[in-house]
C-alpha positions as CSV (number, residue, x, y, z in Angstrom):
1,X,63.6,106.3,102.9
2,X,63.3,104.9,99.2
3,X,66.0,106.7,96.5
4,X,64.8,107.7,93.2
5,X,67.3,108.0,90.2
6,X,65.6,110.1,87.8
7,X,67.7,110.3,84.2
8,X,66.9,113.5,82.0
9,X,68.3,115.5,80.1
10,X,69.6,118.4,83.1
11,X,72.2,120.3,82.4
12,X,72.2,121.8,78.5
13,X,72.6,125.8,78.1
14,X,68.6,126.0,78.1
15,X,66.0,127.3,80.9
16,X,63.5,124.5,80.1
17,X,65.8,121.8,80.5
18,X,67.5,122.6,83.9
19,X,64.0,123.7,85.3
20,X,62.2,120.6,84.5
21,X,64.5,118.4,86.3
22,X,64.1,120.0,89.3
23,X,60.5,120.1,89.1
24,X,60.8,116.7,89.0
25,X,63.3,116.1,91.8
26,X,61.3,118.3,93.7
27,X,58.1,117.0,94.0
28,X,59.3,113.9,94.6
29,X,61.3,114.7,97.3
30,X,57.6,116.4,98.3
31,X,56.7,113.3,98.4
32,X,59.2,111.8,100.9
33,X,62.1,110.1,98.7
34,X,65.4,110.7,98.4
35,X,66.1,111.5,94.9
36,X,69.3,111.8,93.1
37,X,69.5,113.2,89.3
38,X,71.6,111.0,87.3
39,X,74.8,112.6,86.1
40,X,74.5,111.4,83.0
41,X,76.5,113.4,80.1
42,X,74.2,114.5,76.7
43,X,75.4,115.0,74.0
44,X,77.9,112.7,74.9
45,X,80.2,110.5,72.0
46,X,77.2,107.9,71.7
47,X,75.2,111.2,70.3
48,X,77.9,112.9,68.8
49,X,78.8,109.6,66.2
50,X,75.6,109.9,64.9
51,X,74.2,112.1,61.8
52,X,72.0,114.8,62.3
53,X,69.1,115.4,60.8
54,X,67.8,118.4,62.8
55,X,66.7,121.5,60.5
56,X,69.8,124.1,60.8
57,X,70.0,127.7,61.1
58,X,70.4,129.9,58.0
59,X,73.3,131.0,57.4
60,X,74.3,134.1,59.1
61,X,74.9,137.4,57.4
62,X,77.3,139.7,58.5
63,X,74.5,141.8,60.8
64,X,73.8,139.2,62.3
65,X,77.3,137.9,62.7
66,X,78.1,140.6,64.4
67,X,75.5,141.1,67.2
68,X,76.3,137.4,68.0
69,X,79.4,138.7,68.8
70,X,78.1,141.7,70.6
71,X,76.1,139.5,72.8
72,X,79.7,137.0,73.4
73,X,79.7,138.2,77.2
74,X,75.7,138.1,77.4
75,X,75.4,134.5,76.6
76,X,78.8,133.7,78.9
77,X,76.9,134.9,81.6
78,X,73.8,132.9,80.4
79,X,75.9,129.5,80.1
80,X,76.9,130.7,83.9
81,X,74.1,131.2,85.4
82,X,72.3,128.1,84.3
83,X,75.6,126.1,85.3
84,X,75.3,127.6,88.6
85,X,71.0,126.6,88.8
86,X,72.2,123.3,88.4
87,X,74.9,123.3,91.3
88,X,73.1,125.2,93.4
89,X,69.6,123.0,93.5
90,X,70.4,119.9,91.5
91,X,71.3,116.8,93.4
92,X,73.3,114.9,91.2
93,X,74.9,111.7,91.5
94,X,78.3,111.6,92.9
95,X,80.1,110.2,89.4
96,X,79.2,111.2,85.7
97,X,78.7,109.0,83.6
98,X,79.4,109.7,79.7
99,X,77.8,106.9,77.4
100,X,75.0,104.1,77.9
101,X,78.0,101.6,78.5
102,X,79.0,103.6,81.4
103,X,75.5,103.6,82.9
104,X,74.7,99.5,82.9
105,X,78.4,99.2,84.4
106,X,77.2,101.6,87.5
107,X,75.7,99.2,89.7
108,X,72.9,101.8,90.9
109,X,71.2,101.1,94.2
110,X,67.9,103.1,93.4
111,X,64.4,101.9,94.5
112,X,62.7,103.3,91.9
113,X,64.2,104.4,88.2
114,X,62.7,107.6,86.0
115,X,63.2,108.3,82.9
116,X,62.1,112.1,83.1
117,X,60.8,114.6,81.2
118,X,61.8,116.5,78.0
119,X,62.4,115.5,74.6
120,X,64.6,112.5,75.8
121,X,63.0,109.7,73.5
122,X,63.3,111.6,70.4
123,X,65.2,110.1,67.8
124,X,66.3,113.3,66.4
125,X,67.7,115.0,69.2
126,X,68.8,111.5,71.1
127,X,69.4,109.4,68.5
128,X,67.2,106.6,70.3
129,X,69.9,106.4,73.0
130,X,68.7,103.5,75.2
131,X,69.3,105.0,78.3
132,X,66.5,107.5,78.4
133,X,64.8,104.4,77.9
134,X,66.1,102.9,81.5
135,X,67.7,100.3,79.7
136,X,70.3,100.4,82.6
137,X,67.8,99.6,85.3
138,X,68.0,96.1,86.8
139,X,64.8,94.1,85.6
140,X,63.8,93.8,89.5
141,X,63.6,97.5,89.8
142,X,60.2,99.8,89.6
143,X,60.9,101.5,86.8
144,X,58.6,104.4,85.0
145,X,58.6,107.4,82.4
146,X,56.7,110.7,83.4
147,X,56.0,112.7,81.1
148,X,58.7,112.1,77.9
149,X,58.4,113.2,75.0
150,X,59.2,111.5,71.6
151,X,59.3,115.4,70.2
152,X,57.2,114.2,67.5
153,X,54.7,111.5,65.7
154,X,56.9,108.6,65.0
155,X,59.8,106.2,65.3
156,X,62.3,105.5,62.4
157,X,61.9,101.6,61.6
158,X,65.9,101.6,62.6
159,X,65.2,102.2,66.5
160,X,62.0,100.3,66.6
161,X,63.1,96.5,68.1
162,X,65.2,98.7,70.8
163,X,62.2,101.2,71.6
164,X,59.7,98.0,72.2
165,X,62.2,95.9,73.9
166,X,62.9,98.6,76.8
167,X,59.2,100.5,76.6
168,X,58.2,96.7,77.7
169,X,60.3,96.6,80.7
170,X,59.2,99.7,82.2
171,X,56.2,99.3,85.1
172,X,54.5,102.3,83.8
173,X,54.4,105.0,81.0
174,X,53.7,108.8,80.8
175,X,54.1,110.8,77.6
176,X,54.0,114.3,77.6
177,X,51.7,114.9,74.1
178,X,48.9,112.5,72.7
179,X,51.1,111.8,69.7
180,X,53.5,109.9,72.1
181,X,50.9,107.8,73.9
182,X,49.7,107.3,70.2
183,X,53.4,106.1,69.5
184,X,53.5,104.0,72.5
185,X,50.1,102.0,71.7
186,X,51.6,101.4,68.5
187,X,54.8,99.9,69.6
188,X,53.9,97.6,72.3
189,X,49.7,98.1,72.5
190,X,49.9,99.2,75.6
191,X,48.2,102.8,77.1
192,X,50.2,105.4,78.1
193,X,49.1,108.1,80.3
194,X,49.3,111.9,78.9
195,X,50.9,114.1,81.8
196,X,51.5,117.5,82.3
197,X,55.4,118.8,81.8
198,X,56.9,118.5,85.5
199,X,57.7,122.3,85.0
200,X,53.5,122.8,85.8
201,X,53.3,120.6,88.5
202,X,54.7,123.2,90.5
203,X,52.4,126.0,90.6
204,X,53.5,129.9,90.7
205,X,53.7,130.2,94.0
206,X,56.3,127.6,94.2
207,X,58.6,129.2,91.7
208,X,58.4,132.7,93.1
209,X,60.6,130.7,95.8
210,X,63.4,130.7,93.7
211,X,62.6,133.2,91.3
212,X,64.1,136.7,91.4
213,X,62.4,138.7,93.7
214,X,62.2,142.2,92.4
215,X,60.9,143.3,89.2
216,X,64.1,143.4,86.7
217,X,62.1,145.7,83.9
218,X,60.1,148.7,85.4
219,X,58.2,149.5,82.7
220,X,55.6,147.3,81.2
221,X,57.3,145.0,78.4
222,X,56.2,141.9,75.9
223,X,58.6,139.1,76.7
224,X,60.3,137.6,73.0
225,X,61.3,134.0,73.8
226,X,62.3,132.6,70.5
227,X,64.3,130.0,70.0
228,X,65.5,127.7,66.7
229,X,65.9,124.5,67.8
230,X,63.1,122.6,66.1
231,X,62.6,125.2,63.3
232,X,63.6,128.9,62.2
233,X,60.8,131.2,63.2
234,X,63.2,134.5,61.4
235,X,62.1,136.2,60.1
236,X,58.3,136.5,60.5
237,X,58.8,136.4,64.5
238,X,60.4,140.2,64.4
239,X,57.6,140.9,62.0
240,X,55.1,139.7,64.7
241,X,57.3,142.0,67.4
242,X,57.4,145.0,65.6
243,X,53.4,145.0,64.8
244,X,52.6,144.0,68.5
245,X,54.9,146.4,69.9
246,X,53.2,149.7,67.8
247,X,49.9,148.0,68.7
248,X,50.6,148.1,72.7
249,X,52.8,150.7,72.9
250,X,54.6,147.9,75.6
251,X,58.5,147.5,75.6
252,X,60.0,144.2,74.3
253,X,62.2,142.8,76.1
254,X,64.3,140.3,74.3
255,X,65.8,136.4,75.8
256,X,68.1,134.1,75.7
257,X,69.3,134.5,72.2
258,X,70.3,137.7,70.5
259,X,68.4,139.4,67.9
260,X,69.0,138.4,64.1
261,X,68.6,142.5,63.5
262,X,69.0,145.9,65.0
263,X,65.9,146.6,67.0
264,X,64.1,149.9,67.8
265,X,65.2,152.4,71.0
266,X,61.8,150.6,73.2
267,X,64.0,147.1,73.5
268,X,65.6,145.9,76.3
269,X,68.3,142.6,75.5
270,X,68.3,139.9,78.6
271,X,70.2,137.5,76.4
272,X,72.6,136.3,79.7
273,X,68.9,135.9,82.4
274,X,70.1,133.2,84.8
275,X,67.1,130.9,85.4
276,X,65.8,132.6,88.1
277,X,65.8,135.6,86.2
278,X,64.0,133.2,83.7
279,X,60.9,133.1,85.6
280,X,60.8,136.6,86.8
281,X,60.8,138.0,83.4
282,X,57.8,135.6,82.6
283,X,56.5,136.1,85.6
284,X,56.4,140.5,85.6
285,X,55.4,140.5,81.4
286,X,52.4,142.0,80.4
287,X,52.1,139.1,77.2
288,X,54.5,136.2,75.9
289,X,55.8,135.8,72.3
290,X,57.5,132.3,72.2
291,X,58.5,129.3,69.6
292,X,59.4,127.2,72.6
293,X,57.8,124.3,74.7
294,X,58.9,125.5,78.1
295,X,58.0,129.1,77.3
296,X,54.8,128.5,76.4
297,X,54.4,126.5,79.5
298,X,55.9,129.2,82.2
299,X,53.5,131.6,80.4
300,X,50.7,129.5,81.1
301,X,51.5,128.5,84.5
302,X,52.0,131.9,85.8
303,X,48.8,133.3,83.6
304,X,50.0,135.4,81.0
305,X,48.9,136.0,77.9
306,X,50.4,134.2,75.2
307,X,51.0,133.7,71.6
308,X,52.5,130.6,70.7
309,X,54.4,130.2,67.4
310,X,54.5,126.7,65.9
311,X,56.0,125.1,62.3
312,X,52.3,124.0,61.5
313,X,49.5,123.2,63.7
314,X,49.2,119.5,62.0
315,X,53.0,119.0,62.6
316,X,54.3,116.2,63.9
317,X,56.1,117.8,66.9
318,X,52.8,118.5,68.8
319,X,54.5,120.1,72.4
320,X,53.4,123.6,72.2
321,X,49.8,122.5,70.2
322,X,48.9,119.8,72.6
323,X,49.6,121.5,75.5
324,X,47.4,124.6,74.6
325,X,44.6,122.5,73.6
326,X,44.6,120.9,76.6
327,X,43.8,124.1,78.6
328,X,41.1,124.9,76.0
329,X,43.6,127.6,74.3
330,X,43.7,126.8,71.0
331,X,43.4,130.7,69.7
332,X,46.9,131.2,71.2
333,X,48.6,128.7,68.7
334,X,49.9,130.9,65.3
335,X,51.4,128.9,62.6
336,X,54.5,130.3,61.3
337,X,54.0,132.8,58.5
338,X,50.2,133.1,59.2
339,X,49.0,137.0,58.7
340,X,50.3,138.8,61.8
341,X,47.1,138.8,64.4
342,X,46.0,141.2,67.0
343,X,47.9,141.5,69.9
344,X,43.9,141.0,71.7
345,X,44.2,136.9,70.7
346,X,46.9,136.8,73.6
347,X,44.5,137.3,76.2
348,X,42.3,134.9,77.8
349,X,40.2,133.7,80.8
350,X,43.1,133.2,83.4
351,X,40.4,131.7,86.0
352,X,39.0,129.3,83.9
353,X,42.6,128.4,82.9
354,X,44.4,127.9,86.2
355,X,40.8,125.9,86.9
356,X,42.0,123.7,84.0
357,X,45.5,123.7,84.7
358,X,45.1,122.8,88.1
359,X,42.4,119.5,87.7
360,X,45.4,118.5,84.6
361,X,48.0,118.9,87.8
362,X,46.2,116.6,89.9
363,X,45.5,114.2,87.6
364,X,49.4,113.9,86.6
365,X,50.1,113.8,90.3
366,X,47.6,110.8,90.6
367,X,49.6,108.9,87.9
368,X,53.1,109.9,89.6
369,X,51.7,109.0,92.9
370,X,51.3,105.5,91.5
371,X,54.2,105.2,89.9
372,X,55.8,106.0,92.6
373,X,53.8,103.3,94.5
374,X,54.2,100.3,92.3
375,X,54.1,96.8,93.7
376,X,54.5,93.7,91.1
377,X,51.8,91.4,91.1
């Protein structure tokens, strides 16, 4: 049996992360390998030693200070239950390794090498760290990307020479948005292939196997994913809340991250949802209000109406736009601060969809299937 060593970005406090390594380890083990996650510690020094230039969050006013600390225990139990996803079904190497020093001393014995999924080859949030780039992999090795994601439209001229050097060594390439294969034909002129997210090559059915089974909220609810890691979305996303709420009559139910303001009586907080809760709270909504990739794509895969706040729909970080597109959904993308539209603009053909969704799944399949495959000429 051939052993895959697929290096992502796995463990982080956030649902999208953990779950798209194991889509990825999973399917591939599907397929007949033995597949090992590599252990591989981010942030990590290499990370840590270099300046950020990701947009911060405003500064916190004393409301707000203080339901972050009324939601202390809530988010414990979130870091928990995502720490205990990725000991229960990750399969992780045996060692850790913590910088990309530590990784090209390892002396893997992998057939095949993947660099995964996720915004791993973004300079902002990776600071163009070489090993999401495979650098590691012995030159014999098959060695491929599915579906990364430069988490936006270009590479600063400081990482360029590294970028082409190890985007030339690898057998294949997948890119998770057009802007990346746009990046990659740019760099080294060669085509990359535009996947789906490994998170929707698993259909619904698949993660109802590890999702929780029972319904968590009885009543029917709007599910408020919002989170700030590429841009703040407060305060125009409660705005959006409030008005879709009245015009529904639904219950919102709040994740992952607590509120920046007292919310009305019909709200229910699941700030500390384990993964698995995750997808059953996607999975039992009535409509989803997220700024995030992974939300957007859960939402999708499992049908539900969606509204999908992004920055701008020209910005360079494409995820959420490029995906929806893609499925022919474009009336589901809201740019921030856009007058607050009807809760009706959710709602779309689910059939024609999941007929979409499911010809984009085989296609990516196709590409990972020969990938996986690969025999030098």
């Amino acid at each position: 049996m051939k052993k895959i060593g697929i290096i992502t970005i796995h463990k982080i406090v956030n649902y999208g992360s953990v779950l798209q390594a194991y889509a990825l380890q999973q399917i591939c083990e599907q397929k007949g390998f033995c597949v090992n996650i590599i252990d591989y510690r981010f942030p990590n020094d290499y990370h840590l030693s270099k300046p950020s230039n990701i947009e911060p969050d405003s500064v916190l006013t004393l409301k707000e200070k203080i339901l972050k600390y009324a939601f202390g225990i809530q988010l414990l139990r979130q870091h928990k239950g995502i720490s205990n996803f990725v000991k229960k079904y990750l399969h992780l190497t045996q060692n850790e390794y913590c910088s990309p020093i530590e990784l090209q001393k390892a002396n893997f014995d992998f057939d095949i090498y993947i660099s995964g999924s996720d915004q791993i080859w973004s300079t902002h949030h990776c600071k163009g760290d070489p090993s999401f780039l495979l650098h590691f992999a012995p030159d014999t090795s098959n060695k491929f990307s599915y579906a990364s994601s430069f988490g936006g439209a270009l590479v600063e001229e400081d990482f360029k020479k590294m970028y082409i050097e190890n985007l030339s060594r690898l057998n294949n390439i997948s890119v998770r948005e057009q802007s990346g294969a746009k990046i990659v034909k740019a760099l080294i002129g060669k085509d990359a292939a535009v996947v789906l997210d490994p998170t929707l090559l698993l259909d619904r059915k698949e993660w109802n196997k590890i999702a929780i089974k029972e319904r968590i909220i009885k009543e029917k609810y709007i599910l408020c994913y919002y989170l700030n890691y590429s841009f703040n979305a407060h305060p125009y996303v409660e705005k959006l809340t409030d008005k879709l709420q009245k015009q529904s009559g639904y219950k919102i139910v709040w994740l992952a991250r607590p509120p920046k303001r007292f919310l009305n009586k019909k709200t229910s907080f699941c700030i500390g949802a384990s993964p698995e809760t995750f997808l059953a709270l996607i999975r039992d909504s009535e409509a989803v209000l997220t700024t995030s990739f992974h939300g957007t794509a859960f939402a999708v895969n499992y049908g539900k109406p969606v509204i999908s706040i992004v920055k701008n729909k020209n910005s360079l970080d494409s995820r959420q736009a490029d995906l929806l597109r893609s499925l022919g959904l474009c009336d589901n993308i809201i740019e921030l601060d856009a007058p607050i539209p009807s809760l009706k603009i959710a709602y779309y053909d689910e059939s024609k969809e999941q007929e979409t969704l499911s010809l984009l799944r085989k296609q990516s399949l196709l590409f990972l299937d020969k990938s996986l495959n690969y025999r030098k000429k």
